[in-house]
N, C-alpha and C positions, 0 to 999 in steps of 0.2 A: 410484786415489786422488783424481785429480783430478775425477772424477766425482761421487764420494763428497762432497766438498765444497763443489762449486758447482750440483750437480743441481738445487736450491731454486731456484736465479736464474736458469737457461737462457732462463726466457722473459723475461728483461727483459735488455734491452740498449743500453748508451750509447754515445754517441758517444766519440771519443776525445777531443776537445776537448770535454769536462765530465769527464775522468778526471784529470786535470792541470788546477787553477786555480793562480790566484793563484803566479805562481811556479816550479811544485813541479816534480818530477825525480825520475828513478827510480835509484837507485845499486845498480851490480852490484861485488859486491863480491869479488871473487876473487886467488890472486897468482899466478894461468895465465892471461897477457895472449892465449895463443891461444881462450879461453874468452870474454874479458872483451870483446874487440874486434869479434867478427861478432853478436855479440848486442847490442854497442852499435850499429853498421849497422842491423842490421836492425829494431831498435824504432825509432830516427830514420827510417827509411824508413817506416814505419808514423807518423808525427809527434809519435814522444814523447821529449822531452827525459832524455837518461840522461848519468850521469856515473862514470866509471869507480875505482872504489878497492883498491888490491893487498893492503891490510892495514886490521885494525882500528883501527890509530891513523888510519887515512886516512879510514874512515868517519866514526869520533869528528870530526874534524875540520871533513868534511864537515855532519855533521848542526847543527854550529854556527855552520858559514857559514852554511847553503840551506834550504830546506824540503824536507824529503826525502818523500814518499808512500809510495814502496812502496823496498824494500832485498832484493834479489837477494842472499842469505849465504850463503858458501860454508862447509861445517861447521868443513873445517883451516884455518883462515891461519896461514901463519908468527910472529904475534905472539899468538894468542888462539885457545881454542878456541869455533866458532860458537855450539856449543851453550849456553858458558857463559857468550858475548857475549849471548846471545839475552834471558834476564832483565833483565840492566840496560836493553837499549835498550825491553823492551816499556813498562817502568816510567817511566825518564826520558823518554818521546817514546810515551805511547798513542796518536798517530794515525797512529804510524806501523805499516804492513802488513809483514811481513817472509817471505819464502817460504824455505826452507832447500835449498841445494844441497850433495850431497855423494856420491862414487866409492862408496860401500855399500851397497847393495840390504839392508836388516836393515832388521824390522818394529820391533824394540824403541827403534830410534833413530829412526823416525819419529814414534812413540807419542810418546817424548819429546820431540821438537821440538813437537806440537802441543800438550801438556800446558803448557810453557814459553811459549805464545803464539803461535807462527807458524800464519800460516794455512795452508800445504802444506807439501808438501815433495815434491824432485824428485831422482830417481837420474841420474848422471851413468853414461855419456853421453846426452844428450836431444836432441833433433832442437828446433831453432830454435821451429817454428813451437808446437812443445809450449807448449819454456816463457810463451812470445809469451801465447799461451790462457791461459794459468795467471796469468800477469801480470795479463791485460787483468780477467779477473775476480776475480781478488784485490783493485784498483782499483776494477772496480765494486762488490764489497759495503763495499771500505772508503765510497766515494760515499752508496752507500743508508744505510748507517750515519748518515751523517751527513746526509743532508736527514731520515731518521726523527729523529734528535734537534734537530734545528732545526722540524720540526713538531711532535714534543713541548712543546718551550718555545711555539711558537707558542698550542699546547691551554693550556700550564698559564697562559700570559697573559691568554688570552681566560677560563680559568677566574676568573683573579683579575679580572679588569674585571666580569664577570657579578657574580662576591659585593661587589664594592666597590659594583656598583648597588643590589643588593640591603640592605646595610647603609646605603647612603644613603637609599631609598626608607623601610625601616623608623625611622629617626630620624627623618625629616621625617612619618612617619605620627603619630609616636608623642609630638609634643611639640607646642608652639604657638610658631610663628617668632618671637621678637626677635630686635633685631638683633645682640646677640650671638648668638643661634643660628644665625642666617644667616651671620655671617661665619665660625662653624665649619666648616657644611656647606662654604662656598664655598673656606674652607681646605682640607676635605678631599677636594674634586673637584680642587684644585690639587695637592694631593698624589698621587690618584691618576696625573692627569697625568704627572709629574716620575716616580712610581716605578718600579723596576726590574722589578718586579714588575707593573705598570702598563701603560700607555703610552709609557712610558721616554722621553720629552723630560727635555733636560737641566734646561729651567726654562721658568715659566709663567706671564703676566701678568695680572691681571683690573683692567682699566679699564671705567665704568661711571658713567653720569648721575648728577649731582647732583641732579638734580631730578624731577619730572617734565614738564617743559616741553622735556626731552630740549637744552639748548642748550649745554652747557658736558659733555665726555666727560674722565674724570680716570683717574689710576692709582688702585685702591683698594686690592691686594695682588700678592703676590706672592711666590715660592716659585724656589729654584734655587742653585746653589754659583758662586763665583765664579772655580773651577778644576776642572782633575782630582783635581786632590789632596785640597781641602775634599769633593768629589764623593764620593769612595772614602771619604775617612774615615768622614764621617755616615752612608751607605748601611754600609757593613762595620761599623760598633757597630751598624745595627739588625740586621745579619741575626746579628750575634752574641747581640743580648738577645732571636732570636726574637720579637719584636712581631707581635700583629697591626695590623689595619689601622688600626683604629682609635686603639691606641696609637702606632704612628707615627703620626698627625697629633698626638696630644696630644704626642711626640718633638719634633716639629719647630714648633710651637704659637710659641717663643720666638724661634726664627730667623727666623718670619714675621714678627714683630711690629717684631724688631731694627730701630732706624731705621738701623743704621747699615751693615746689608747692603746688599750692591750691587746685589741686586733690586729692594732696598725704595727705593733712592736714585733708582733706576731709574723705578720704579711711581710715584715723587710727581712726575717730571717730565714725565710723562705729562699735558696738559693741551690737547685740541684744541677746538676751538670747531666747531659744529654746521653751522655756514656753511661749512666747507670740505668741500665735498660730494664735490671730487677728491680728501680724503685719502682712502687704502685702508681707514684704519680707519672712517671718518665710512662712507663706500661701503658696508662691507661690514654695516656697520647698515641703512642705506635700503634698499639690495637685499636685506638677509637671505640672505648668500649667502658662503661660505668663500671665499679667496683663501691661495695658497699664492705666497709670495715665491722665487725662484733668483736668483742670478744667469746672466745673458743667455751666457757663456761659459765655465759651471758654477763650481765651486766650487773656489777654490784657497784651501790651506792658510794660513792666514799666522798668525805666532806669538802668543802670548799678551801680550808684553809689546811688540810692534809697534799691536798693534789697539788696545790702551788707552790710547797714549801718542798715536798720529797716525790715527786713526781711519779709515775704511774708504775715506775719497775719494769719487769720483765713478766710477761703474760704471755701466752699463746692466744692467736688470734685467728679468727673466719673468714676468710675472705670470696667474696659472692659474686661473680659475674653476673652481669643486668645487662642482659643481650636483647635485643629485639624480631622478631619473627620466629621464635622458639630455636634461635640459636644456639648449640653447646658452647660450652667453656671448652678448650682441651690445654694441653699443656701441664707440666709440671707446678706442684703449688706456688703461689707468690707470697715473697715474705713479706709483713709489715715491719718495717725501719722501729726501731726501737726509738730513733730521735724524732722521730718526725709523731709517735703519740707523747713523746714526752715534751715535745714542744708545741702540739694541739693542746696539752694538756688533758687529754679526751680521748676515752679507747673506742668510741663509736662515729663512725661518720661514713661518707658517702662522698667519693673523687666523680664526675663528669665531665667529660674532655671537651673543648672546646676546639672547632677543625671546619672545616670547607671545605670542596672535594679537592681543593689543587695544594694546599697548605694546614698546618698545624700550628693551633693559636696559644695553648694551653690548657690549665682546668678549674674548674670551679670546684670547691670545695665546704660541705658542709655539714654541720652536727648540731645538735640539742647541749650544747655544755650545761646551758641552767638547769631545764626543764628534767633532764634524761631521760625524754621522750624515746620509743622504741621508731628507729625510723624502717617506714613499711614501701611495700613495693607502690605503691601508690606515690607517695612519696620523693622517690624517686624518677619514675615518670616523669612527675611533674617537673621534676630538678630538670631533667631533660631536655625539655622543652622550651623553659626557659633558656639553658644552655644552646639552645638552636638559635633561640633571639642573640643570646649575646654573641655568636659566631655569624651570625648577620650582620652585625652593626660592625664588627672587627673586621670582617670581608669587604663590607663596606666604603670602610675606612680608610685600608688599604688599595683599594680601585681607587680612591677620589686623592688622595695623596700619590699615587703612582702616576695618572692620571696628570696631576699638579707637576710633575717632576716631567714627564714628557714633553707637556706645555713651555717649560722653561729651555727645555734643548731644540725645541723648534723656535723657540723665539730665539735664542743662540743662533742658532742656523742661519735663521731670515738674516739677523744682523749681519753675519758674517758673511753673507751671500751681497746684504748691501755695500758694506764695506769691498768686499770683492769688484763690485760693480763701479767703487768710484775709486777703486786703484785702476779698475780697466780705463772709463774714462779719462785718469788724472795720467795713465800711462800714453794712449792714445793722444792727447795733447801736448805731452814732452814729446811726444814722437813727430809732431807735426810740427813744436817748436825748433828738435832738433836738427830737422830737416829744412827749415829754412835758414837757421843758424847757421848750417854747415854750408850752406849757398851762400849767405850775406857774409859769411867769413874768409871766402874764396875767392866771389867776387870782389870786396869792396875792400878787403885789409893791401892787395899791393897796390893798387892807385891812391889811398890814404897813403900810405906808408912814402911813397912816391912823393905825393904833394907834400908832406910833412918834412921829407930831408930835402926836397929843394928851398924851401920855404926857407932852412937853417941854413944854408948855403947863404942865398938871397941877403938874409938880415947880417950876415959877416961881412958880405962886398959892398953893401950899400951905406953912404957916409949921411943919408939925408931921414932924417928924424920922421918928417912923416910917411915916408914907406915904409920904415922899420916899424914904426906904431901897425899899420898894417901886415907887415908881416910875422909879428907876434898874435895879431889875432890870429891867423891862421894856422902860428905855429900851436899856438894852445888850445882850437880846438880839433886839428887833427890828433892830440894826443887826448881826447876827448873820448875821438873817435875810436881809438887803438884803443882805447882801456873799455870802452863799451864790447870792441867785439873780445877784447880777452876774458871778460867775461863771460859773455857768448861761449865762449870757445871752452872754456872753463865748464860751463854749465851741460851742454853738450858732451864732452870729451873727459866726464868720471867715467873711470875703469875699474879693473878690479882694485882692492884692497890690497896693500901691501906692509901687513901688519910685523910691529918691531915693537919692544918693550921700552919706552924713555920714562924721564922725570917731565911731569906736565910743565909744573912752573918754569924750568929750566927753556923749556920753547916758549912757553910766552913772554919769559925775560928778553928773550931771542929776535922774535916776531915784533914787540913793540916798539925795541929800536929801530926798526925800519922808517917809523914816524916820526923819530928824532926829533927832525926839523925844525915838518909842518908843527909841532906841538909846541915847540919854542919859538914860532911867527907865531901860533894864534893865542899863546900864551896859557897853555894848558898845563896843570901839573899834574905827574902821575904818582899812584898810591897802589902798590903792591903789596897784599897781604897774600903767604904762602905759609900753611901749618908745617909743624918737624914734626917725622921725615917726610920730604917731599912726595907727593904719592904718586906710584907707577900705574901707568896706564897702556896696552895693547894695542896699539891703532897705527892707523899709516901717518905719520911725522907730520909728510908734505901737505896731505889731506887737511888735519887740524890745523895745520901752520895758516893754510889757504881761510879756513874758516874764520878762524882767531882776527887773520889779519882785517878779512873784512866786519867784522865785530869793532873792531878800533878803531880801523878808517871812519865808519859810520860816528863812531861816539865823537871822535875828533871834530868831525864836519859839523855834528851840532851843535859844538860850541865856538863859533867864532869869534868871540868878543870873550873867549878865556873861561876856565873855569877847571872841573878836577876831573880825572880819570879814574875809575877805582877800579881794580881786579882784584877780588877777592874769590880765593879757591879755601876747599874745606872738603872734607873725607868725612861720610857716614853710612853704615849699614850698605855693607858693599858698594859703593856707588862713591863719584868724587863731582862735585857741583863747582863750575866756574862762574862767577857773575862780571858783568863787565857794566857797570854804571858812570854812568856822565852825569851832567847839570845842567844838563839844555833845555829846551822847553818840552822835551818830550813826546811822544803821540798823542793823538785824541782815543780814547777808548775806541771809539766808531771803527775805528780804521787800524787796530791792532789785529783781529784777525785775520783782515786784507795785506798787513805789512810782510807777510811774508810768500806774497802770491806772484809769481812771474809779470816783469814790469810793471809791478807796481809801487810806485815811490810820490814822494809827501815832497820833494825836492823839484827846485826849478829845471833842472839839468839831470840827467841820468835816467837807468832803464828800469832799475828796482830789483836787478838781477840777483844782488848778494846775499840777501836774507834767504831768499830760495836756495840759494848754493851750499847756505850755512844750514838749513835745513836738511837738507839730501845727504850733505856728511855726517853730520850727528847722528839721523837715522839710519844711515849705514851700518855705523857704530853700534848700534843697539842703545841708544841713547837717545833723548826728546832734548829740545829748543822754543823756549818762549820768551816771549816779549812778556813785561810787565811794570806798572809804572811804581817811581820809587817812591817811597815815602819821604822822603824827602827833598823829591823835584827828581827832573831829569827821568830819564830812560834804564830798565832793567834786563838783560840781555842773558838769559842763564841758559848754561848749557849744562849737561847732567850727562856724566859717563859711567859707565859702569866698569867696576875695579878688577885686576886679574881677580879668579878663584885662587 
């Protein structure tokens, strides 16, 4: 029988101290103390801890003090029968091994004992050393049992860290980084981290440069429970709503964010400066190199609600470089910050730096606070690795935004290269304007000028009415002619600036007298609004005078059947705004960005020349000129200077 059952495992064999961990004990359970007592001898002679029970109530009682392994059942006890002790204990206690003893050599009650759960079964009487055999390997397959399911989990871990890379690799293929998508990914590496299914750290930090001048290292997130109990809760609803991975991080999306977790409180006080080149964390960036924190005389328990209230104190600590390629540590030891575990809260953790070969990103940081899990080289590895993901997706990040910001200075460029292109243009054409200006100003102003004063001459000597009708037509539009080409001439013939400091309104008080007149023929009143004190402006006098004037002229001519002039000036935010508004019919939208293009006018008579003229002074100035219609009828003519410094 006993051959039959353990013949598979003959060739592997353990030691006795790994057949009994943690604890455990083997209980013989009989109520024939002459049975129960040389077999308790003889396996402590062998070094296995047994403990003797005469009845089922005694095991029962046993199994809820102790850890019990393996259970030596005798079939009859005087309280219970084995057999039908045998279901409850496989059920309530699977790890525990149970071998059945009993006075009957019957196949059909062995069948049953093993159908029920037990791993043998042995006929009394048995010679010591039998049962001894049958124990020792009942023990080790219950052993193997169990490192096979702790390597299981160890596969299905490493499975899930393989597809969490994989699902990270594919989303950062698959999108273009902003930085919300970056702080997603870097969520869900912190996720991976923390999960059960994971890496399993209880919680995990990500501080990280503000800048790229790398001078200032901050908390940026952070992920973790602030107990066991918050622990189990969130973990047991996901594995209840089945999530995968990715829906857990969008699960946990809001917990991150919480300002008011204790991660998150944690992560924004997070703040070292670049200059502390002894801190572990600032270190573990220059060096690019893990550091695994202990304490110096390992790790004692101490309560939840002690660590939060008076904080870890003063300890001495271990600190372990986690090099790769059997790289040494060298250097002087590094200290651990006294603030920095009394504000982890936690004297055990593991920093990993986050870096690219051209830049340094920050580090990630993690510990067991609930669990106070020993964290192992393995462990760390892994940390690592993930930490490679997330210095992908941050490298990344930064290409596609640097990238973004290139794109923005070539699009600059092009513009300014267009714009270049239609001042060359719009220069090329004043030059072609100029150029015939200064010929039709040469040629055609002294033979005008000519006919014009004989004309005046003419209509003095002449006493006959209809010659003089005549010779006012020609006197009025030879001066038609004069004022087109002084325009002309005008338009051509800006030079340099000749900048002096006046009061503005004081020249346009100046300037609009020149209209007197015509304003009082065509029945125009004027309306001057000037704020105290008058504001001083830098410019050439004669320049603005020119400008201003033809701004008036124009307002005046659109209203010849009467109506109101307004000039209203006003000072703001370095700059002083004239407007010059009438009540005429004003322009048509169409043909306002046309009004101020070379000969072009909306008038039966005239070249169009002014508004261009009034343009080219103001931009002189450093100042802009636009038309715009009033709200309340009529035309709005603003001119915009900018104020001494």
């Amino acid at each position: 029988m006993v051959e039959s059952v353990f013949g598979l495992h003959q060739h592997i064999s353990l030691s006795l101290s790994q057949l009994l961990v943690n604890g455990e004990v083997i209980a013989i359970v009989d109520d024939d103390a002459a049975i129960r007592e040389p077999l308790r001898y003889y396996f402590e002679e062998h070094g296995l801890a047994v403990v003797e029970c005469a009845s089922a109530a005694d095991l029962r009682q046993l199994l809820q003090a102790r850890s019990v392994a393996l259970a030596l059942l005798d079939i009859g006890l005087p309280d219970a029968d084995g057999l039908s002790l045998l279901p409850e204990l496989i059920e309530r206690y699977p790890e525990l091994a149970v071998v059945m003893l009993t006075g009957i050599a019957d196949l059909q009650v062995a069948l049953d004992c093993m159908r029920k759960g037990a791993v043998d079964y042995l006929s009394k009487p048995v010679r010591l050393e039998e049962i001894f055999h049958v124990a020792r390997k009942a023990l080790e397959k219950r052993r193997l049992i169990f490192e096979h399911r702790k390597y299981q989990e160890e596969l299905e871990e490493a499975h899930f860290r393989i597809q969490l890379l994989h699902q990270l690799s594919m989303k950062m293929n698959t999108v273009y980084l902003s930085t919300v998508e970056l702080d997603e990914i870097l969520r869900a590496i912190l996720v991976g981290i923390t999960a059960s299914e994971g890496l399993g750290f209880n919680r995990a930090f990500l501080a990280m440069f503000e800048t790229d001048d790398c001078r200032l290292l901050r908390g940026r997130m952070a992920i973790g429970p602030s107990s066991r109990e918050e622990a189990g809760r969130v973990w047991g609803e996901i594995e209840e709503r089945e999530l995968n991975f990715l829906q857990i991080v969008d699960n946990l999306k809001e917990i991150c964010k919480s300002p008011d977790a204790r991660v998150n409180v944690i992560a924004r006080s997070l703040s070292i400066s670049a200059e502390e080149q002894d801190n572990i964390l600032i270190r573990s960036v220059l060096d690019r190199r893990s550091f695994r924190v202990t304490p110096e005389n390992g790790r004692v328990p101490i309560p939840l609600e002690r660590r939060n209230r008076n904080g870890l104190g003063q300890k001495n600590f271990v600190v372990s470089s986690e090099r790769r390629g059997g790289e040494e540590e060298h250097g002087r030891p590094l200290p651990v910050p006294v603030e920095l575990i009394n504000l982890l809260d936690e004297d055990s953790f593991v920093v990993v730096p986050l870096y690219s070969p051209g830049r340094s990103f920050g580090v990630i940081i993690a510990d067991n606070y609930v669990t106070r899990r020993p964290i192992l080289d393995s462990h760390v590895a892994a940390l690592e690795l993930f930490a490679s993901q997330a210095s992908l997706a941050i490298e990344q990040s930064h290409l596609y935004h640097e990238m973004q910001r290139k794109i923005a200075e070539l699009e600059a460029v092009n513009q300014e290269l267009d714009r270049s292109k239609d001042l060359l243009v719009e220069a090329e054409r004043y030059s072609a304007l100029g150029h015939m200006a200064a010929q039709l100003v040469h040629i055609i102003r002294n033979p005008i000028t000519s006919i014009g004063g004989v004309s005046r001459i003419l209509s003095k000597k002449t006493a006959d009415a209809e010659w003089s009708k005549y010779l006012h037509v020609i006197i009025h539009e030879t001066e038609r002619v004069e004022a087109t080409l002084e325009d002309l001439f005008d338009f051509v013939g800006q030079g340099d600036l000749h900048r002096e400091e006046f009061a503005l309104c004081s020249v346009l008080k100046k300037t609009v007298m020149l209209l007197q007149s015509t304003m009082y023929k065509h029945n125009v009143a004027l309306e001057l609004t000037c704020p105290p004190p008058e504001p001083m402006i830098n410019a050439d006098m004669h320049m603005i005078r020119q400008a201003f004037l033809h701004l008036f002229k124009n307002a005046v001519e659109a209203m010849p059947d009467g109506g109101r002039l307004s000039i209203v000036v006003r000072a703001e935010e370095g700059r002083v705004i004239a407007s010059v508004i009438d009540t005429g019919p004003g322009i048509p939208e169409t043909y306002l960005e046309k009004a101020k293009d070379p000969f072009f006018t909306t008038k039966t008579y005239g070249t169009g020349m002014g508004l261009t003229l009034v343009e080219r002074v103001v931009e002189a100035h450093g100042g802009n000129f636009s038309l715009n219609p009033h709200p309340g009828g009529g035309l709005e003519a603003r001119v915009v200077l900018p104020l001494p410094p």
